[in-house]
C-alpha positions as CSV (number, residue, x, y, z in Angstrom):
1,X,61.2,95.1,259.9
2,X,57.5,94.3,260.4
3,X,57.5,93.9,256.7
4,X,60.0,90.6,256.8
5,X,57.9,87.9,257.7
6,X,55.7,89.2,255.5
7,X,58.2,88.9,252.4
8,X,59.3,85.4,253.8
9,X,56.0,83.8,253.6
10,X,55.6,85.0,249.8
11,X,59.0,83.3,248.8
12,X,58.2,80.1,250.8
13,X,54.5,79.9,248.9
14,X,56.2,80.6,245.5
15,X,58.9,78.0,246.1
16,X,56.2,75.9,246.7
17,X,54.3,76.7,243.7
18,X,57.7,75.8,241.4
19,X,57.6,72.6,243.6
20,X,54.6,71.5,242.9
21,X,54.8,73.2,239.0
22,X,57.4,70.8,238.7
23,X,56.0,67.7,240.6
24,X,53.0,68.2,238.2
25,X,55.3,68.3,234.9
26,X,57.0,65.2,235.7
27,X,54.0,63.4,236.6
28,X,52.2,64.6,233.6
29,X,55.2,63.8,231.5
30,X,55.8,60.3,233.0
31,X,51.8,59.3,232.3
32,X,52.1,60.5,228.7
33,X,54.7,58.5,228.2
34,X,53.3,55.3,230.1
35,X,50.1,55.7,227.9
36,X,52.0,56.1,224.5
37,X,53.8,53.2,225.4
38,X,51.2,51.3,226.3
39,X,49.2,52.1,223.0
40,X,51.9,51.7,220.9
41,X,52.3,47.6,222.5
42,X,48.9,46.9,222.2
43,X,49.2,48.3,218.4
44,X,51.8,45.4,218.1
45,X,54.8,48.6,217.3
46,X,57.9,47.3,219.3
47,X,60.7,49.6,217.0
48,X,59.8,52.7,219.1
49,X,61.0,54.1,221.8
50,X,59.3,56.9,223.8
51,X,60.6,59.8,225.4
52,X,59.4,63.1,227.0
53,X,60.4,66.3,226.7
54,X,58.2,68.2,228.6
55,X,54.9,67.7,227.1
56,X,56.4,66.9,224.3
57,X,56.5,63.0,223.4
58,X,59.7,62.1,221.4
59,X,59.3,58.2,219.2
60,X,62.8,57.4,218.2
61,X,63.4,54.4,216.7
62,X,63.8,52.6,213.3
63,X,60.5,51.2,211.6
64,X,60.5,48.5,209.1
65,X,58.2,50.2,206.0
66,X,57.0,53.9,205.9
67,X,53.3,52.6,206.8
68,X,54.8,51.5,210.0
69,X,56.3,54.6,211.0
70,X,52.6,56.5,210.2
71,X,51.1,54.2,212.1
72,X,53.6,54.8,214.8
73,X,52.9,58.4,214.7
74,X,48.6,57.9,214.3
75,X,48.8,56.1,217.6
76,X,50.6,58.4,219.7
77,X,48.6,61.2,218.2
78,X,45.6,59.5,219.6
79,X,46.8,59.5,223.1
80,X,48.1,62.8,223.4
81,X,47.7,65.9,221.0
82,X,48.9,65.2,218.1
83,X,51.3,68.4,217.9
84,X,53.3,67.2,221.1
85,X,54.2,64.4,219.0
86,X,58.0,64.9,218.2
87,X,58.8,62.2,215.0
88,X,62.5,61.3,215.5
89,X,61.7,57.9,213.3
90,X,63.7,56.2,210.7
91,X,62.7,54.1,208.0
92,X,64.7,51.1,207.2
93,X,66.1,51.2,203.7
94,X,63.8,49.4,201.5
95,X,64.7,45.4,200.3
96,X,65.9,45.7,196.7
97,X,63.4,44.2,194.7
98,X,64.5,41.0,193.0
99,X,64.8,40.9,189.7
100,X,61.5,38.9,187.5
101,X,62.1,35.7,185.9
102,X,62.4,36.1,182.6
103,X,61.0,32.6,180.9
104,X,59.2,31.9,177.1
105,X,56.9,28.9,176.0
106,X,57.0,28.3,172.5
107,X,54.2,26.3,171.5
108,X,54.4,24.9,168.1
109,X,51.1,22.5,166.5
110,X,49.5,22.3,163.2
111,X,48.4,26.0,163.4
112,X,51.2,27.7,164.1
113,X,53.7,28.6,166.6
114,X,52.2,30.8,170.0
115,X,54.6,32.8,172.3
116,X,53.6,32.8,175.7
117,X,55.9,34.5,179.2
118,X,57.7,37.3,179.9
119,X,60.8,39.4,178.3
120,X,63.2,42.1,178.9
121,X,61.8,45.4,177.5
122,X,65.5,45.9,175.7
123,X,64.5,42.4,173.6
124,X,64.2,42.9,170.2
125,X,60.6,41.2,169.5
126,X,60.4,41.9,165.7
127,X,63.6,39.9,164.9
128,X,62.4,36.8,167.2
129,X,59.4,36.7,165.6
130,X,61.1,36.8,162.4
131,X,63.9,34.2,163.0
132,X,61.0,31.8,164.7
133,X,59.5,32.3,161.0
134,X,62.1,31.5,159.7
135,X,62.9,28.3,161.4
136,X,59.6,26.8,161.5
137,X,57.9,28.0,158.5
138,X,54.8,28.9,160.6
139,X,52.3,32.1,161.7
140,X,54.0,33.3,165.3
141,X,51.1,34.7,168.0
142,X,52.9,36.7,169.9
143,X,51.4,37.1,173.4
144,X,54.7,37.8,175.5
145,X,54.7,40.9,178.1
146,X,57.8,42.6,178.8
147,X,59.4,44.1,181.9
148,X,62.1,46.8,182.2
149,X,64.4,44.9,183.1
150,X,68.0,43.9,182.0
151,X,68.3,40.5,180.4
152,X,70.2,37.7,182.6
153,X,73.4,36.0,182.1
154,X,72.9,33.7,178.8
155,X,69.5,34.7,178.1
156,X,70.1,35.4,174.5
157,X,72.2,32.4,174.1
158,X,69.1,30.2,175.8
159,X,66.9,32.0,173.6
160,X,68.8,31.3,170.5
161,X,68.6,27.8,171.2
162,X,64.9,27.6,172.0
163,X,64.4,28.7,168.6
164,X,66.4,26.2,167.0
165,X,65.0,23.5,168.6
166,X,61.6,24.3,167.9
167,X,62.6,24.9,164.6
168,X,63.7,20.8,164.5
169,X,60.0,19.5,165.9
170,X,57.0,20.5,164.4
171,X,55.0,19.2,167.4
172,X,56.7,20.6,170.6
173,X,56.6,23.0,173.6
174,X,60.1,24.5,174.4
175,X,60.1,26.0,177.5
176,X,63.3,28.5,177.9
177,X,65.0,31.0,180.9
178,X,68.3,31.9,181.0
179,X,70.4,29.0,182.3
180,X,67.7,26.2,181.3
181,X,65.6,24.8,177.9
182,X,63.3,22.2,178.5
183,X,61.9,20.3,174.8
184,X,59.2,18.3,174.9
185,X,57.8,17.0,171.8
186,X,56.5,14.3,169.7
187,X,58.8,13.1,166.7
188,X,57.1,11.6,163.7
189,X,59.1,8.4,164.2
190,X,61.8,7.2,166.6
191,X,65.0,7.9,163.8
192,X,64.0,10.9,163.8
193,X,63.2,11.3,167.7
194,X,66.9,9.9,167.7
195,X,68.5,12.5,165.5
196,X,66.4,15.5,167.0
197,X,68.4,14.4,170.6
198,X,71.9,14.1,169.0
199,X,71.3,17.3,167.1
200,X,70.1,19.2,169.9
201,X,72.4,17.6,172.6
202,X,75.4,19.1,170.3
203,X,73.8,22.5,170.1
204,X,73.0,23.4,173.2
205,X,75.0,26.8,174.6
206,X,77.7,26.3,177.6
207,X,76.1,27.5,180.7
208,X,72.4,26.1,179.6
209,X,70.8,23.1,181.0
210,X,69.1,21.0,178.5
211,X,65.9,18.8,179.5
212,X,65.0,16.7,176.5
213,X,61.1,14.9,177.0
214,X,61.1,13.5,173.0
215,X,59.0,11.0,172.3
216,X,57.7,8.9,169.1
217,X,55.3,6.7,168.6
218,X,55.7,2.6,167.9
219,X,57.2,1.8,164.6
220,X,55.0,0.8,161.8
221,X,56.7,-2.2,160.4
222,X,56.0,-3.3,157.0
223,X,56.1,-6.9,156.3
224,X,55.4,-7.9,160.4
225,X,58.2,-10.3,160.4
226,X,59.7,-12.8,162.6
227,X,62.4,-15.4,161.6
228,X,63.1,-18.3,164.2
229,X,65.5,-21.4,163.1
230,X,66.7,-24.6,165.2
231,X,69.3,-26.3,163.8
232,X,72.9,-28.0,165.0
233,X,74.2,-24.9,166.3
234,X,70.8,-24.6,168.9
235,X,68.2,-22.2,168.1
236,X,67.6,-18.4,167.8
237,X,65.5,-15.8,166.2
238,X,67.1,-13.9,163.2
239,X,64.3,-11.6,163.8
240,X,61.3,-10.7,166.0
241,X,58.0,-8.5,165.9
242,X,55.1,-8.1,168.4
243,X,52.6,-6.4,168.9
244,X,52.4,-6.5,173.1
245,X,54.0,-7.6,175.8
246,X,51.4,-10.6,175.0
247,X,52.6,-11.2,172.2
248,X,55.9,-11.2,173.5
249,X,55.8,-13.5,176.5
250,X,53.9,-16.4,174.3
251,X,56.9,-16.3,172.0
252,X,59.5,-16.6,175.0
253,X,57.7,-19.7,176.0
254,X,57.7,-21.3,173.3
255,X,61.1,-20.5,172.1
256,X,62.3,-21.5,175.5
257,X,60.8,-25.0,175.0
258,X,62.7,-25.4,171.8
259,X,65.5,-24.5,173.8
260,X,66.3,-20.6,173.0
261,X,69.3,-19.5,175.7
262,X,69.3,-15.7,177.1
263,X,66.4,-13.3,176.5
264,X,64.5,-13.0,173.7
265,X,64.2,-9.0,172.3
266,X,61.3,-8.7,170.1
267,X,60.4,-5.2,168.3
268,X,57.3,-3.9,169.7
269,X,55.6,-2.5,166.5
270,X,52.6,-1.7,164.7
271,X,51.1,-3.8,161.8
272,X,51.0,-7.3,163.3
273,X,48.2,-9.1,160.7
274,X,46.3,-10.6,163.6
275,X,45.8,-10.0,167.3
276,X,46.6,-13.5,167.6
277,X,50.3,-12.9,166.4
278,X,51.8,-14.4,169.6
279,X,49.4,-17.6,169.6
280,X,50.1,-17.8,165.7
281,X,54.4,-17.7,166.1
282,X,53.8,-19.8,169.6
283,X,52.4,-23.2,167.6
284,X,54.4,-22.8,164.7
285,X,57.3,-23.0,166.8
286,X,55.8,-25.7,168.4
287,X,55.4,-27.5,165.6
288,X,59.6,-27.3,164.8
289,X,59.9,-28.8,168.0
290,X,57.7,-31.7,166.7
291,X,59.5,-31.7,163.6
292,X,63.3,-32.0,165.6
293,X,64.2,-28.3,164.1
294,X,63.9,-26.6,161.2
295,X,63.2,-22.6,160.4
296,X,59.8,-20.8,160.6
297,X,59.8,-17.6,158.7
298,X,56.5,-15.0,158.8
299,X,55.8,-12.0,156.6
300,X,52.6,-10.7,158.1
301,X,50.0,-12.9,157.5
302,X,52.8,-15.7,155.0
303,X,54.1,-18.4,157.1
304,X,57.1,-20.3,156.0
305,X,58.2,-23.5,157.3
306,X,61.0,-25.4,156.5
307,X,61.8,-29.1,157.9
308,X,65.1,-30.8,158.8
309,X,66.5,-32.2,155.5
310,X,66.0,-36.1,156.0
311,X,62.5,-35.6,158.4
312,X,60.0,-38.4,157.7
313,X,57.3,-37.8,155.1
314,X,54.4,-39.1,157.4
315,X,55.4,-37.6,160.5
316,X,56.0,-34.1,158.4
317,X,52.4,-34.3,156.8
318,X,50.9,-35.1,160.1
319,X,52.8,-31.6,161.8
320,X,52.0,-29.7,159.4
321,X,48.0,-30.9,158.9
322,X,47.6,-30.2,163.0
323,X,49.2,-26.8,162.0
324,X,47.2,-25.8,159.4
325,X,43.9,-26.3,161.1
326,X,45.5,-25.0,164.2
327,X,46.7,-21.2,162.6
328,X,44.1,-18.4,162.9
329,X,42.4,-17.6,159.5
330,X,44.7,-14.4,158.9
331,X,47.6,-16.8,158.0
332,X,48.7,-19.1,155.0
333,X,51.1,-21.7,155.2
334,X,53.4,-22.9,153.4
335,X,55.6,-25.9,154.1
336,X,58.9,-27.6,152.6
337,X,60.4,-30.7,153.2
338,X,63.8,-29.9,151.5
339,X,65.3,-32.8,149.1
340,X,68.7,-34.4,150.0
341,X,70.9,-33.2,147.3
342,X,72.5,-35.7,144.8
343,X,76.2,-35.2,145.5
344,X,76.8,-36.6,141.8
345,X,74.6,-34.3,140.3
346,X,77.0,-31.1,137.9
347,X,77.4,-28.8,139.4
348,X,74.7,-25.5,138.4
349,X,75.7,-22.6,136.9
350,X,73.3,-20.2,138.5
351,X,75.7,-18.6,141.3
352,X,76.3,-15.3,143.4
353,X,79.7,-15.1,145.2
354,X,80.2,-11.8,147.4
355,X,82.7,-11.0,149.8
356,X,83.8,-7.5,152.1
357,X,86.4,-7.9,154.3
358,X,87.2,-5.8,157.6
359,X,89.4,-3.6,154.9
360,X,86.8,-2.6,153.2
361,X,87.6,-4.4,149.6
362,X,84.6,-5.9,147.9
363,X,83.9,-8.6,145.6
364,X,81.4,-9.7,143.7
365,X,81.7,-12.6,141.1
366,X,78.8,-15.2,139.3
367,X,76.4,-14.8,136.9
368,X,73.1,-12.7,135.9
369,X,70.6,-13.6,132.6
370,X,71.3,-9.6,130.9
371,X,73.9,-6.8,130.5
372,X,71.0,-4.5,132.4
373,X,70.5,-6.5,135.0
374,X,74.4,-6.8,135.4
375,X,74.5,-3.1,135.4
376,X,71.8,-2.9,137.9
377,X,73.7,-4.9,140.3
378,X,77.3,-3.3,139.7
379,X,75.6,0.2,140.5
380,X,74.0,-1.7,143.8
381,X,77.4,-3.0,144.9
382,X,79.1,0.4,144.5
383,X,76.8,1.8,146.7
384,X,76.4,-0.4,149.2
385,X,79.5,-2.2,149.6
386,X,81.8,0.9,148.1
387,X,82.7,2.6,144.6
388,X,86.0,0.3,145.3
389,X,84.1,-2.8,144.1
390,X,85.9,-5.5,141.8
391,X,82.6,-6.9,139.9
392,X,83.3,-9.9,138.0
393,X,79.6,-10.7,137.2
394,X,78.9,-12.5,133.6
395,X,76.0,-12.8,131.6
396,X,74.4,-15.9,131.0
397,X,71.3,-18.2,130.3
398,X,68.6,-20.2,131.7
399,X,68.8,-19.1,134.8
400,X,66.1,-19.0,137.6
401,X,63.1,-16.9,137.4
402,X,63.5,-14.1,139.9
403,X,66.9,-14.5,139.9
404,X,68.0,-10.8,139.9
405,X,65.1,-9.9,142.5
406,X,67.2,-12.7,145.0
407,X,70.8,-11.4,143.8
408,X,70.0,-7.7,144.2
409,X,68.4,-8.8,148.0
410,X,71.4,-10.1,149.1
411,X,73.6,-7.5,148.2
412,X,71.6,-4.9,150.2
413,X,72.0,-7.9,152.8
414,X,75.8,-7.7,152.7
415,X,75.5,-4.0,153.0
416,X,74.6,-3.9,155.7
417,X,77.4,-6.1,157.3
418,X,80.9,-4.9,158.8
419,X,82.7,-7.7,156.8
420,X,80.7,-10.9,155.4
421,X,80.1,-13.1,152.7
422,X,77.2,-13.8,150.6
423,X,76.7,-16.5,147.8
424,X,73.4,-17.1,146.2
425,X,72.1,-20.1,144.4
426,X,69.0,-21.2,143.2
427,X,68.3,-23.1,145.9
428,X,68.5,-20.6,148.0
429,X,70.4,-17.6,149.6
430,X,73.2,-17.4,152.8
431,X,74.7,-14.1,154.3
432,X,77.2,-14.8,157.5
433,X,79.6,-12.2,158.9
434,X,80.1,-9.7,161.6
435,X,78.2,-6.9,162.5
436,X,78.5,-3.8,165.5
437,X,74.5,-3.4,165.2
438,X,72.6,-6.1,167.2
439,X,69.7,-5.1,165.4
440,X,71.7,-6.2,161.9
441,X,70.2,-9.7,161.7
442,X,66.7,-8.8,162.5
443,X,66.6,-6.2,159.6
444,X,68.2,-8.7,157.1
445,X,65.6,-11.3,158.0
446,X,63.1,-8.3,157.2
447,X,64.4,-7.3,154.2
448,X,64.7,-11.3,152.8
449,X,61.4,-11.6,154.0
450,X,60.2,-9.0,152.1
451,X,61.9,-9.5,149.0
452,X,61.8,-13.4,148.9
453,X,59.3,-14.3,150.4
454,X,59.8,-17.6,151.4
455,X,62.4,-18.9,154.2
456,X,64.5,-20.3,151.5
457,X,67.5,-18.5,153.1
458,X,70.1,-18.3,155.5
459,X,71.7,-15.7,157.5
460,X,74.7,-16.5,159.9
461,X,75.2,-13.4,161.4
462,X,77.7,-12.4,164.7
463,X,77.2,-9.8,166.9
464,X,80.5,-8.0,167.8
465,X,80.8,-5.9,170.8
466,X,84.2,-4.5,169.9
467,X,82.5,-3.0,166.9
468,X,80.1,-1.7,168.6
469,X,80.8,1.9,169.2
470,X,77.7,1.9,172.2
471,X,78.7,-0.6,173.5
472,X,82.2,0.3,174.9
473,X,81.0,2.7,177.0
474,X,80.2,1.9,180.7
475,X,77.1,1.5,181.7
476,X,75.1,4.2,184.2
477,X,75.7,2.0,187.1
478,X,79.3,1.9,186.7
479,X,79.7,5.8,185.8
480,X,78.0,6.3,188.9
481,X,80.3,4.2,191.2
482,X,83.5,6.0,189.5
483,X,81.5,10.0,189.9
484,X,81.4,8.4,193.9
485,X,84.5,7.5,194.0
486,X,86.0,10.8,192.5
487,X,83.4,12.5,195.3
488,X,84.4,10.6,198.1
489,X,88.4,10.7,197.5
490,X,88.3,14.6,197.2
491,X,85.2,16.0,198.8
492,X,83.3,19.1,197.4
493,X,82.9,21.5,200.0
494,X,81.7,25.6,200.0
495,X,82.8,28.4,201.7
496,X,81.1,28.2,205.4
497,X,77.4,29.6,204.5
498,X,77.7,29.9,200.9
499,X,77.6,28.1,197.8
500,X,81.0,29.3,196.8
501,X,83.0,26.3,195.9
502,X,86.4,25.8,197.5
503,X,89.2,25.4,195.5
504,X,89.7,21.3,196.0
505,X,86.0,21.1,194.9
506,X,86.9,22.3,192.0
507,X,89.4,20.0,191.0
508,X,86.9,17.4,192.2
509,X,84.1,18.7,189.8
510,X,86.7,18.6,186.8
511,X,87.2,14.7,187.5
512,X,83.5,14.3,187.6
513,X,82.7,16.3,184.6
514,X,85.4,14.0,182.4
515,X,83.9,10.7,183.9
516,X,80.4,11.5,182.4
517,X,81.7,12.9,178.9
518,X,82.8,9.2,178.5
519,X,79.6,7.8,179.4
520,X,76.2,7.0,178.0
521,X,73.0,9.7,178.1
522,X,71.4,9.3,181.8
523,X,69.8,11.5,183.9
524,X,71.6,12.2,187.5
525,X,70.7,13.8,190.7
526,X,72.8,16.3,192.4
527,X,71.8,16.3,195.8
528,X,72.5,19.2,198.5
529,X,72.8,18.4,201.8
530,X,74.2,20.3,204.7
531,X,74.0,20.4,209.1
532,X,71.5,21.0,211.2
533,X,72.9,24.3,212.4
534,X,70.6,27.4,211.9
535,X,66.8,27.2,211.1
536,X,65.3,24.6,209.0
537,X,63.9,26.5,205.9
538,X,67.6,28.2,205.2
539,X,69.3,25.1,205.6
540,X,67.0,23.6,202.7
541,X,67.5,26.7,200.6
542,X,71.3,26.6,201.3
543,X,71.5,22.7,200.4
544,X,69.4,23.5,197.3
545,X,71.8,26.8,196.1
546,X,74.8,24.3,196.9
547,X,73.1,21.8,194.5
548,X,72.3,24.4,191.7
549,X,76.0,25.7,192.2
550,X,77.4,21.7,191.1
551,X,75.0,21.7,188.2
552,X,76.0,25.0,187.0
553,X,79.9,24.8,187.3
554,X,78.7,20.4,185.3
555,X,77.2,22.7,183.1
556,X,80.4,25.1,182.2
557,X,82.4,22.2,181.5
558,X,80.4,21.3,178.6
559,X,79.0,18.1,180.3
560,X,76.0,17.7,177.3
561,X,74.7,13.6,177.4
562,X,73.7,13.8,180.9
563,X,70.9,15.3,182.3
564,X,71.7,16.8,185.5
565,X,68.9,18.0,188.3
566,X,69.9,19.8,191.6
567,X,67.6,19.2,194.5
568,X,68.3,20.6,198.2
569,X,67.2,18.2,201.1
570,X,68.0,20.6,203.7
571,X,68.7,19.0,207.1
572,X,66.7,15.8,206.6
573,X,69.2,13.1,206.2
574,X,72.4,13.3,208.3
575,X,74.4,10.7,208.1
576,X,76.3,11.4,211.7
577,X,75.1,13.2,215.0
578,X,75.3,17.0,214.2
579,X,76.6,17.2,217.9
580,X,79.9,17.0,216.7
581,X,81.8,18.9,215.0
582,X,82.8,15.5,212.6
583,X,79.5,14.6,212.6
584,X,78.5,17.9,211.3
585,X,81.3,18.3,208.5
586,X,80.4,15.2,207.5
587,X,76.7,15.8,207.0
588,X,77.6,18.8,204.3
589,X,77.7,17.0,201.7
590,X,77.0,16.4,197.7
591,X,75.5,13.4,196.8
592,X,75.0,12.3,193.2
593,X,72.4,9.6,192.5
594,X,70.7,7.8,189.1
595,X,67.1,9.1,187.8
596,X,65.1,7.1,185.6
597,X,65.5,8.6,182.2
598,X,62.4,11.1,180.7
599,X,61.0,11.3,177.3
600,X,60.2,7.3,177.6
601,X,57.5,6.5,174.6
602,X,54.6,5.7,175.6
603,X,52.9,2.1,174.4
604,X,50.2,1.9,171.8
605,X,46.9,1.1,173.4
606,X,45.9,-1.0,169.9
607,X,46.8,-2.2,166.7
608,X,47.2,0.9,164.6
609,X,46.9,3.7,166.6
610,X,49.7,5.9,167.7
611,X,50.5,7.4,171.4
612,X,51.3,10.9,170.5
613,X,50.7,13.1,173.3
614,X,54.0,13.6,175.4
615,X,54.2,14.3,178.9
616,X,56.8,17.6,179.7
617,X,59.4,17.2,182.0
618,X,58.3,19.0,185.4
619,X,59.2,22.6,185.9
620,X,61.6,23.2,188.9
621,X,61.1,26.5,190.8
622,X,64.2,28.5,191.6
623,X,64.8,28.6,194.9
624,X,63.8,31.7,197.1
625,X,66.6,34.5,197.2
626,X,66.1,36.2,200.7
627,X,67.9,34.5,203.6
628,X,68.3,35.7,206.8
629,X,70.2,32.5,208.3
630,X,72.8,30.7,206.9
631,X,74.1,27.2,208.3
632,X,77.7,26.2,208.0
């Protein structure tokens, strides 16, 4: 019995030693984890939690990047031993990595053609360098790097393309990826810059958008001419040349004192005689005005003038001796005061009738001095005015000198005409009829010029819109206002967050996409824009995907003359309060605006030299893939 307290007081002390054992372990456990926690905070880790187990410390948790979790584990292992760190982490699944931008520069010059960007490993290098060869004719440098990658949607049919169109332009960049081909290049002259766009504008691949920056240098034309004439039926220029907007203004003035209606279009070429073209044309029209009419013909530095039939002798000698001291040296006149005709005088032999009607039938009837010469004419008319020709030409005598030269003119002159009539004489030459070309009369003057001479001819020739095949079609402004109308009576909308294209947009896109097949080239803007909800940066890449998406379902439907650019504005120009729900829808929008057209040539700085360097069109960066807010 005596041994019972004895036996108590041992139970109570060890109970209290488990007490305390345990007081200690939570105590111990609940400052390890307090320090871990604390040094994982001020180590900027928030992803992990921290437990105890004893004296072990648990870190549960997902970290963003395997580095992270280490880093995780290095702190902890700092605070306490390192093997009472438990590692219960995940690892977030890594982002997939986006795919590279596969994109080619073809750079073709005098040397040679160099290959500069990046290509799928699969592409088959040997037979682009070969069909580049092929089309150009030139060495190919090959400094592309690949990547193992597949090739994108329609990067062999962009690729294709980009080697065509270099193949067309000898001096050119063509910058290609898989949905776009951007040409910039310098044609030889603008024909050819014209043909090069047509050409390529039929060529390009559905699904590819084409950015065309061609440019050619000013004309070159050879004889400078300008024909300007005042008569009865007012006054007008049957053609016009300058060399600057100079030029060009001092001509307008003068013209419009002689009383010249609507605006003036003069050629801006190369090959004026005489910086002082302007001031030269400028007091020789003057001097018609002195005269009461009359017609002023130049062929570089040969200046023709031709007085009203019945002027004055004295007051035509005393124009026309202030004009010759008044010309620059460069030019030579030569003046006519014509000779009333003697009504009773026969009748002359020496005559060209020709006539082409809006069918098509020719005819040509008068006379020419030898069976060669006749030949020479018959195989001129066949080709110009048709193999169909009825030639009733005879041969005959003492006929004017140069009189083939003048028949042979005119019936390249008639040529050139929709329907018209020509008749030479020997005292002069007259072509009248109807063209769809407004440039028709100013080439005829050229080629008379040229070939005669003097401004012993006539040409009466009439613009006709409705044979004009340009000039049906609407103009920009008007394609616009119908593409708006089309938007604004069917909207395009997207599936909420997306640039999915509802159904009605769709049929909204289809209408837009026939609109601009009927209309001229142009270059539009296809704007994005969408509501203010979510942050700022996604709404400007969701407005910009929504714009790309319009482009590229344009682009599937074949739309070719217009050159389309998608920009994303993002939240920056609502057009109601984005507190509403209406005010919101309506702020989602597509807007499609004008752009000024690229590839514009660039002016000559002087007389003989050529502008030749062209300025590419801008590249546009593809908008960033990873978004982690989307707005409605």
């Amino acid at each position: 019995m005596r041994q019972l307290p004895v036996i108590a007081a041992l139970l109570i002390a060890l109970a209290a030693s488990f007490g305390a054992a345990a007081v200690l372990a939570r105590t111990i456990e609940a400052r390890s984890a307090e320090d871990v926690r604390r040094a994982l905070l001020l180590s900027e880790i928030d992803f992990a939690e921290v437990a105890t187990d004893g004296l072990q410390v648990v870190l549960t948790g997902t970290a963003p990047t395997e580095a992270r979790r280490f880093r995780a584990l290095t702190v902890a292992g700092q605070v306490v031993d390192s093997a009472r760190v438990v590692d219960m982490l995940d690892v977030a699944d890594a982002a997939a990595i986006p795919a590279p931008r596969f994109a080619v520069e073809m750079l073709r010059n005098a040397s040679g053609v160099s290959l500069i960007g990046l290509v799928p490993a699969g592409e088959d290098r040997e037979a682009l360098l070969a069909a580049i060869g092929d089309a150009t004719g030139d060495p190919v440098a090959d400094l592309l790097q690949t990547a193992d990658w597949p090739a994108p949607s329609g990067w062999d049919a962009a690729l294709g393309f980009a080697v065509e169109a270099v193949g067309r332009l000898d001096r050119s960049k063509v910058s290609v990826s898989a949905d776009r081909v951007a040409v910039t290049a310098a044609a030889p002259s603008e024909r050819e810059r014209q043909a090069a766009e047509r050409a390529l504008n039929a060529a390009v691949p559905g699904g590819v958008r084409l950015v065309l920056g061609v440019t050619a240098p000013r004309p070159v034309v050879t004889p400078f001419v300008l024909r300007f004439s005042k008569d009865a039926g007012g006054a007008r220029f049957d053609a016009c040349s300058a060399g600057d907007e100079g030029d060009v203004a001092a001509i307008r003035e003068a013209a419009a004192s002689m009383g010249a209606e609507g605006r003036v279009d003069c050629t801006l070429a190369l090959g004026r005689p005489s910086p002082r073209w302007g001031e030269a044309v400028a007091m020789t029209i003057r001097a018609l005005g002195d005269l009461g009419g009359g017609e002023a013909t130049f062929a570089d530095g040969a200046v023709a003038l031709t007085a009203p039939e019945g002027t004055d002798r004295a007051a035509f000698d005393a124009v026309v001796g202030r004009l010759e001291q008044a010309l620059p040296p460069v030019f030579e006149l030569t003046a006519t005061l014509p000779v009333a005709v003697d009504p009773n005088a026969p009748p002359t032999i020496a005559r060209i009738i020709a006539t082409l009607d809006e069918e098509g039938a020719a005819r040509v009837t008068g006379v020419l001095p030898d069976a060669r010469a006749r030949e020479t004419a018959r195989t001129l008319a066949q080709a110009r005015l048709g193999t169909g020709v009825e030639f009733g030409v005879r041969v005959a005598e003492d006929l004017p000198a140069g009189w083939p030269m003048r028949v042979l003119a005119g019936i390249d002159a008639l040529g050139m005409l929709d329907s018209g009539a020509l008749e030479v004489t020997e005292d002069g030459l007259s072509v009248s009829g109807r063209t769809g070309d407004a440039s028709t009369r100013e080439r005829i003057a050229a080629l008379l010029a040229e070939r005669l001479g003097r401004g012993d001819f006539e040409i009466a020739v009439e613009y006709v819109e409705a044979l004009d095949p340009a000039a049906a079609l609407p103009t920009p402004e008007e394609c616009l206002a119908r593409i708006r109308t089309a938007n604004e009576a069917r909207k395009i909308t997207f599936a909420p967050g997306s640039d999915d294209i509802e159904p009605g947009g769709i049929r909204t896109l289809g209408e837009i996409a026939e609109i601009i097949g009927g209309c001229p080239p142009m270059r539009l803007e296809v704007a994005g824009h969408t509501d203010s909800q979510g942050r700022e940066e996604m709404n400007l890449e969701l407005s910009q995907e929504r714009a790309d998406a319009v482009v590229d379902a344009l682009l599937q439907r074949r739309v070719v003359n217009a050159e389309l650019v998608a920009q994303g504005y993002g939240e920056t120009d609502p057009l109601a309060d984005n507190e509403t729900a209406e005010g919101r829808e309506e702020n989602r929008r597509i807007v499609f605006g004008l752009l000024p057209l690229e590839g514009a040539r660039d002016d000559a700085g002087e007389d003989g030299e050529e502008e030749e360097d062209a300025a590419g069109p801008p590249e546009v960066g593809a908008p960033e893939e990873d978004q982690e807010e989307e707005a409605e």
